[in-house]
C-alpha positions in Angstrom: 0.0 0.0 0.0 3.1 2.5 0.6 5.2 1.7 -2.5 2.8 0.5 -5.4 5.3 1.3 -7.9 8.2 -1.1 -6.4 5.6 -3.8 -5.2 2.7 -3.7 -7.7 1.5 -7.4 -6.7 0.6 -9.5 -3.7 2.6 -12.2 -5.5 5.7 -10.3 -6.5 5.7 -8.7 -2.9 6.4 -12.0 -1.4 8.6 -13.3 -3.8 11.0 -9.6 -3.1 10.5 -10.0 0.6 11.6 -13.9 0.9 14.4 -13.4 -1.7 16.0 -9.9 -0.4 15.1 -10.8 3.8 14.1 -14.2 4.1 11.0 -16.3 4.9 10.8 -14.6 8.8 10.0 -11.2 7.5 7.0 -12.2 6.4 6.0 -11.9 10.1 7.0 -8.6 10.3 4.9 -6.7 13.1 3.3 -9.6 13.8 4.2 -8.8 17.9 2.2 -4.9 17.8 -0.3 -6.6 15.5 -1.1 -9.4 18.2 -1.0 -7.6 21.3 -3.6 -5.1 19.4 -6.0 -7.2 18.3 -6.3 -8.2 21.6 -6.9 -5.4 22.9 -8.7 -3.8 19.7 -11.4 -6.7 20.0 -11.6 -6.8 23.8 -13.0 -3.2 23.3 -14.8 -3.2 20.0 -17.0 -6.6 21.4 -17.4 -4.9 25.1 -18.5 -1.8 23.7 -20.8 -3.0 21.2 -22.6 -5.5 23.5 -22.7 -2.6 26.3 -24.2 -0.3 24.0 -26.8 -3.2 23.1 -28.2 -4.1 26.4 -28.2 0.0 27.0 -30.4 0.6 24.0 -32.3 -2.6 23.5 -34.1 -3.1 20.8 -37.7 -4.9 21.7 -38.3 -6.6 18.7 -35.5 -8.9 19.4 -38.0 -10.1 22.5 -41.0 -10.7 20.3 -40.2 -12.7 17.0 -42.8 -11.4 15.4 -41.6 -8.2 15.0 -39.0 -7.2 12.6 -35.7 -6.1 14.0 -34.3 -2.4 13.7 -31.5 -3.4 11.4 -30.4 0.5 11.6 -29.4 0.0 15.0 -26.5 -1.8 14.6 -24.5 -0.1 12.2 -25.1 3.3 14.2 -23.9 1.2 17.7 -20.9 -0.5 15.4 -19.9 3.3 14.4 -19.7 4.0 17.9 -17.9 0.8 18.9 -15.3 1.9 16.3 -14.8 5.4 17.7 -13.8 3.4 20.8 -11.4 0.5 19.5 -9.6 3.3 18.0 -8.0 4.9 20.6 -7.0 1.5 21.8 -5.7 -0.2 18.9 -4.1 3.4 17.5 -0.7 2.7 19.2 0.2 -1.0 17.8 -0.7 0.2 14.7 1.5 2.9 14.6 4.5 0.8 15.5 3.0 -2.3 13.2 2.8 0.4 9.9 6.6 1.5 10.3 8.2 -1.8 10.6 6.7 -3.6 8.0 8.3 -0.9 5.7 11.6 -1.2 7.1 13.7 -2.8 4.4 16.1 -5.1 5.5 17.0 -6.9 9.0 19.0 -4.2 10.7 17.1 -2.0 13.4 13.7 -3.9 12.0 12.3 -5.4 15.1 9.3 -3.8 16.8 11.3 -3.0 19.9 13.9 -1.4 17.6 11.2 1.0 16.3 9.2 1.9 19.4 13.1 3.1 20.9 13.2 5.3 17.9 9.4 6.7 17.7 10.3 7.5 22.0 13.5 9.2 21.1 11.9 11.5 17.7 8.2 12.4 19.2 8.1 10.8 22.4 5.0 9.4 23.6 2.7 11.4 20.9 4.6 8.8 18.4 2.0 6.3 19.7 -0.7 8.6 18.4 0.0 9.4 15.0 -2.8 9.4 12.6 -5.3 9.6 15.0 -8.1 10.9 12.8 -6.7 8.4 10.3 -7.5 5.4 12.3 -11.0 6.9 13.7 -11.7 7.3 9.4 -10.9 3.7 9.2 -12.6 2.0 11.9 -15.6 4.2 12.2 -17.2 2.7 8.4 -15.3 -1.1 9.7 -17.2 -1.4 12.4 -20.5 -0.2 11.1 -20.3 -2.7 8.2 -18.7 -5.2 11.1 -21.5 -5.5 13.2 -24.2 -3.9 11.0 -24.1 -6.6 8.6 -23.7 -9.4 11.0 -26.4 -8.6 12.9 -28.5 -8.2 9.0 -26.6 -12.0 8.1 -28.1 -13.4 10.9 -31.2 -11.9 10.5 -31.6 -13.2 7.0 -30.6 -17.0 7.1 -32.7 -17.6 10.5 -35.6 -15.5 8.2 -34.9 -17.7 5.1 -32.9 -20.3 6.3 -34.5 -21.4 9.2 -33.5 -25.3 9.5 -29.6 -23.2 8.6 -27.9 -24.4 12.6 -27.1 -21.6 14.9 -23.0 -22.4 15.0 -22.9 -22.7 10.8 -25.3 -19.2 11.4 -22.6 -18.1 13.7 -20.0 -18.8 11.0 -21.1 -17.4 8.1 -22.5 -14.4 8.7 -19.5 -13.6 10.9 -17.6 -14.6 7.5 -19.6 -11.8 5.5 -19.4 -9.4 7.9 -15.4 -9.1 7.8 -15.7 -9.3 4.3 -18.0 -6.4 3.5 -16.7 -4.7 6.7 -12.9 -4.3 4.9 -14.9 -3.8 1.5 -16.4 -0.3 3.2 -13.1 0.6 5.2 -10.0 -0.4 2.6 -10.2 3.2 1.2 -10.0 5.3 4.2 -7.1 2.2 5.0 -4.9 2.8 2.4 -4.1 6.8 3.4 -4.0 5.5 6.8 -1.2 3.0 6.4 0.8 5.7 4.3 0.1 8.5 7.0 1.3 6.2 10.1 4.5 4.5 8.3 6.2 8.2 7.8 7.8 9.8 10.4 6.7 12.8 9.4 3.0 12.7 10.1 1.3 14.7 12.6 -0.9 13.0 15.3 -3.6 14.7 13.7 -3.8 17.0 10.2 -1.8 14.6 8.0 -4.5 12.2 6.9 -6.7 14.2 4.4 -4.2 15.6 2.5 -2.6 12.2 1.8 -6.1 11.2 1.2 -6.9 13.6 -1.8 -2.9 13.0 -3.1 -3.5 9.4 -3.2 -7.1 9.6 -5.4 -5.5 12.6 -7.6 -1.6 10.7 -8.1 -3.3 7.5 -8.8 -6.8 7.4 -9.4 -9.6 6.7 -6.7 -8.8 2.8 -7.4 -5.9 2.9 -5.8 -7.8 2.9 -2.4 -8.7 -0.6 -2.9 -5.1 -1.0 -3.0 -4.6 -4.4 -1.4 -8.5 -5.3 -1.2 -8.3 -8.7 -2.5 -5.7 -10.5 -0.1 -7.2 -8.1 2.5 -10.9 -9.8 1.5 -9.3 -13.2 1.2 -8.3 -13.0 5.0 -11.5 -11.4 6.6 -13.6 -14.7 6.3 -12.0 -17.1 7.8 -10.8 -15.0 10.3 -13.7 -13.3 11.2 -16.0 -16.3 10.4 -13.9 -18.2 13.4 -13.9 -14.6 16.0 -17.6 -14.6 15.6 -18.3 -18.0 16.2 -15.9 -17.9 19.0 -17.6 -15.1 20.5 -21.2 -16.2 20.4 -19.9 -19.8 21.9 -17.9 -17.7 24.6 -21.0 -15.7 25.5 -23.2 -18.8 25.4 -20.6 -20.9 27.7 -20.6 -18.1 30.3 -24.2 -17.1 30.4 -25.1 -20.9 30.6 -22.3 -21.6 33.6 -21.0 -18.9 35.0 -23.6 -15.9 34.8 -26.5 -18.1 35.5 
């Protein structure tokens, strides 16, 4: 997404990385990006079920009535206003090491020691209306559509089990979630891997540079893979959850 010019393709951009760093740099950030998605989805799920049983909606209590399927997209909006602030930091440090070319001074560690010593702690906050634009239209489209996936197979697939319910719309969801966000994505990767961003100011203009340099396509920079990797992954969180919540409602909340 930072250098389309030098890496045009998913497939040539693995082949450069393997052959010029080796088969470990493919895990590149992977340390920021696990210890944020923990804490990104401990917050976007808390939020979002808080904000449910806050605002109820009674026409999930009588199944005649048609749910508000509005709801959720608003509360997932919200929800993503929230995972933001707690996911900004690993993504900051995630974005400029995967552009680190090379093995020297690449680890995460290596660039957190150099974000403290150039910004100090408002490093950890670069792009900060960049990653509000990105997960504010995810995680309306995350749980929006869920919530509508689930809505639709139990409507016109009712013999469809819960679990395989579970699954798929979860699935969808990360799908068309990434769908609606990989545009304001693209700017935000760009705006948090240079060290010369401002913690907030710095995503716009990149925003309108990348749509007048290259055409409004090259938001979707990266869709596919991206696309690719949202099903299963978000087919297996969702499914997880709902179990989870299930498992503890049933033995421990009870």
């Amino acid at each position: 997404q930072t250098s389309p010019a030098a890496f045009p393709t998913v497939l040539f951009t693995s082949k450069s990385i393997v052959s010029n760093e080796g088969i470990p740099a493919l895990w590149k950030g992977a340390v920021p990006t696990a210890l944020g998605m923990v804490a990104e989805n401990a917050m976007a799920f808390g939020v979002n079920e808080a904000l449910k049983r806050t605002f109820p909606d009674e026409a999930k209590s009588d199944p005649t009535k048609r749910p508000d399927l509005m709801r959720p997209f608003l509360m997932g909006a919200i929800t993503g206003c929230c995972s933001a602030t707690v996911l900004l930091p690993s993504e900051v440090v995630k974005a400029k090491t995967q552009v680190v070319v090379g093995n020297t001074g690449a680890s995460s560690a290596d660039i957190y020691k150099k974000m403290m010593k150039r910004q100090g702690i408002r490093s950890l906050f670069i792009g900060f209306d960049a990653q509000i634009m990105r997960d504010m239209p995810f995680y309306a489209f995350f749980f929006g559509t869920y919530e509508l996936n689930c809505y639709l197979f139990r409507t016109f697939v009712p013999s469809m089990p819960e679990e395989l319910n579970f699954f798929l719309s979860g699935g969808f969801a990360g799908m068309l979630g990434w769908a609606a966000a990989m545009p304001f994505d693209v700017p935000k990767t760009n705006v948090q891997a240079s060290w010369d961003s401002k913690v907030v100011g710095s995503y716009f203009p990149e925003l309108i540079r990348i749509a007048r340099e290259r055409g409004v396509l090259a938001l979707y920079t990266g869709l596919i893979p991206t696309i690719a990797r949202a099903f299963p992954a978000n087919a297996a969180l969702f499914l997880g959850v709902e179990m989870g919540k299930k498992f503890f409602d049933q033995y421990l909340w009870a």
